[in-house]
C-alpha positions, 0 to 999 in steps of 0.5 A: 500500500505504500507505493499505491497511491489514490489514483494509481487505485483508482487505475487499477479499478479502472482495468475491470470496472467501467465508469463509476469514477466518483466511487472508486475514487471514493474507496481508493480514498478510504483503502489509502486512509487505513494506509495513512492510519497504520503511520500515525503515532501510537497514541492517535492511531487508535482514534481514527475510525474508518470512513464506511461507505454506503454505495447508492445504485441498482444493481449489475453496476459495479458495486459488488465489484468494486468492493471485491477488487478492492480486497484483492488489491489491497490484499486484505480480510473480506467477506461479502455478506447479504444483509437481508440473511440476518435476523434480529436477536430471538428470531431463527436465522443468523446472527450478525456477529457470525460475519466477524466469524466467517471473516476470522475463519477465512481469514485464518484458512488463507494464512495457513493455506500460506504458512503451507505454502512456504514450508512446502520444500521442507514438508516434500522432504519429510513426506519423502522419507516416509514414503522411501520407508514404506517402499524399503523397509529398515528391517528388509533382509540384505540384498538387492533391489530388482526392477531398479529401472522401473520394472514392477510386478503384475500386482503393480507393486514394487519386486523387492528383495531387501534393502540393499544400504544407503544406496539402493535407498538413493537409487529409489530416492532418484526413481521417486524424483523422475516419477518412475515409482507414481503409479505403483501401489501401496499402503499407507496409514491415513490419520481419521477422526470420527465426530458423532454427528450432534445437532443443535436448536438455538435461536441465535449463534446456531452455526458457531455452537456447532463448531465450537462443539465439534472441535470440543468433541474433537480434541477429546476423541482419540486419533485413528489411523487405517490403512489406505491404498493409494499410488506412490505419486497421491501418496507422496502429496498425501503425506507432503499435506501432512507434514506441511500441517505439522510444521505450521505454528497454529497459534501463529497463524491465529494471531497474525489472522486476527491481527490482519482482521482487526487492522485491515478487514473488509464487510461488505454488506449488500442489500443494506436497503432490504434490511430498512422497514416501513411503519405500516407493515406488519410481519416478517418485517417486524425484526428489519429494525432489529437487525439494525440495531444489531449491526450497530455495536459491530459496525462502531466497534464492539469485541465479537467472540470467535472460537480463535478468540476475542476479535475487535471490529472498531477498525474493520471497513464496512461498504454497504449498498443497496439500489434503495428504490422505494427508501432512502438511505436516511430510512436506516437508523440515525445510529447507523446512518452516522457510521456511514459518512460517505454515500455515493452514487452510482450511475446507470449504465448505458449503451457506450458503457455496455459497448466499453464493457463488452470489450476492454475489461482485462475480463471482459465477456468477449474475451472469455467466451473467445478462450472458451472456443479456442479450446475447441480450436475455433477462432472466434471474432466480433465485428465492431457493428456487432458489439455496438448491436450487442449493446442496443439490444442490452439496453433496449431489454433493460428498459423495457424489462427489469434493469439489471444492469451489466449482468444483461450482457451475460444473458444476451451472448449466452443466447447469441452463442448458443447454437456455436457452443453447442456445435463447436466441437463438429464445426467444420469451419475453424474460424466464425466471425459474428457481425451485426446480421447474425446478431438481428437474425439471432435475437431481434425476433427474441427482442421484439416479443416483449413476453418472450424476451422476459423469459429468455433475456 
């Protein structure tokens, strides 16, 4: 973060998401503060929150992308939660502070998937010598090793006489490493815990009870192993795995997982509108209110208890969004509102932003569905003229049906490409090109059949 300056974030938004330049300059802002932050004294650095966002725009326009582009940018905790999922306090369904959870134990899989990845040699080496006594066992009678080139016997098994000293040992260890032994067969024990299947009802923290019971239950249940057969090469990758988890400090892991999530974790809370309720209604939208006032003490900083400890949420940033068509943004909670100080709108999507992101992002639909028939061998081509068509008709359908933004796109080319995707593998012909003909010929007829296209775009 030290080298990626405001615009320089805002450039990199720019690589994948088309338009929107006032909330990407709006989140490049708020990702450089917790930046700015981290340099501040010790005795102020605890003082400055974090600038939440609220993303005010209908949907298939970049929100979501944004948020999640962002993460990987920054490399930072994320987690994308449905508001509309959670339930207030007393009512079935998920609690709020689950969303901590599930960014705690993402966050704490990332790092170990990490740790692995930088003990990997080491593990190899260990999982390797296991494995060499498995195929020359220590107490084997003296000898010599048959089939040193490879041979192996009709069981698929490797023909071993005895073990010959280290260097029938470093001749094996030599075949092992060309992957000359991978598709001999044998047996290896295969660490098993058995957790009796419990199930508890409970009107809130259902999901964490569960887990915390069953890594209670797990630590007091003794470890099995059983015998598995399995070819050299699965179990060399096997026991590479179970080294590798050996050799990482889990308590490490934890504490730099939890620090990650407190200093640099992201929420980003979708459909904040459908969690906004009206005074008249009766019913299900009794606990909307609820569910708001839950979010509060998460959303200004509270302690969630996790099963890897307390977690601290006082400088998690949280972006939320919602279409907000029937509701404002200042329906929600004064309490809440307060915590969201920077609001941006986002704009609709036209025909030129259509044709731009049919095109230019790094994954842009044209390109995917243009890898996709390469694996066939095909060379698939756009004509501009189609492009531009493409995006009329995207446009056209958004206004007369439900507006759904870019994800119209999706549908329009999955039904224009239907009939080549299916036939691709017996095309005779190894190079299609699409032009605004065949677009007409292939969907006008949709189009204009306004039921029809409600159905099928």
């Amino acid at each position: 973060m030290s080298s990626l300056k405001p615009a320089d974030i805002v450039g990199e938004l720019d690589k994948y998401i088309i338009g929107q330049q006032r909330a990407k300059r709006s989140v490049a802002i708020a990702l450089r503060n917790r930046w700015r932050r981290q340099q501040v004294g010790d005795d102020l650095r605890n003082e400055i929150a974090p600038k939440n966002i609220i993303l005010i725009g209908p949907t298939g326009v970049g929100k979501t992308e944004i948020a999640r582009r962002l993460s990987q940018l920054a490399d930072s905790p994320f987690v994308k939660v449905e508001a509309s999922k959670f339930t207030e306090v007393g009512y079935v369904g998920r609690d709020v502070e689950s969303i901590i959870r599930d960014l705690v134990e993402l966050t704490v899989s990332q790092m170990r998937s990490r740790e692995q990845e930088a003990v990997r040699e080491k593990a190899r080496a260990l999982a390797e010598e296991r494995l060499l006594d498995l195929l020359l066992p220590p107490a084997a009678p003296t000898g010599a090793l048959k089939a040193a080139d490879g041979q192996a016997d009709a069981g698929g098994g490797l023909d071993i006489v005895s073990a010959g000293g280290a260097g029938t040992r470093e001749k094996l260890r030599r075949m092992l490493r060309d992957g000359r032994l991978d598709e001999r067969v044998l047996d290896v024990d295969v660490a098993e815990r058995n957790t009796p299947m419990v199930e508890i009802f409970s009107s809130m923290g259902m999901e964490e009870m569960g887990i915390n019971f069953k890594d209670m239950l797990g630590g007091l249940l003794p470890r099995n192993t059983r015998k598995r057969r399995m070819k050299v090469g699965e179990a060399l990758e096997h026991l590479s795995q179970e080294e590798a988890q050996g050799l990482v400090d889990m308590e490490k892991v934890v504490r730099a997982a939890i620090e990650r999530v407190e200093q640099s974790g992201i929420v980003f809370l979708d459909e904040i509108d459908k969690i906004v309720g009206k005074a008249e209604r009766q019913g299900p939208d009794v606990s909307r209110e609820g569910v708001q006032r839950d979010l509060l003490p998460i959303v200004e900083g509270s302690t969630v208890s996790t099963k890897y400890g307390p977690v601290k949420t006082d400088h998690i940033l949280f972006i939320a969004s919602g279409a907000f068509h029937g509701i404002k943004p200042s329906d929600l909670i004064p309490e809440l509102q307060g915590r969201f100080p920077i609001r941006v709108e986002l704009d609709s999507l036209g025909r030129g932003d259509f044709e731009r992101i049919l095109t230019e992002p790094r994954n842009a639909l044209i390109l995917q569905y243009t890898a996709l028939l390469a694996t066939e061998g095909i060379q698939l081509e756009f004509d501009v003229t189609a492009i531009a068509e493409l995006a009329r008709i995207a446009e056209e359908v958004n206004s007369r049906t439900e507006n759904i933004g870019a994800r119209r796109l999706h549908t329009v080319l999955e039904c224009l490409l239907e009939e080549i995707l299916f036939q691709a593998p017996d095309l005779p012909q190894r190079r299609v090109t699409i032009d605004k003909d065949y677009v007409v010929s292939r969907l006008q007829s949709i189009v204009q059949d306004e039921d029809l296209s409600r159905y099928i775009l």
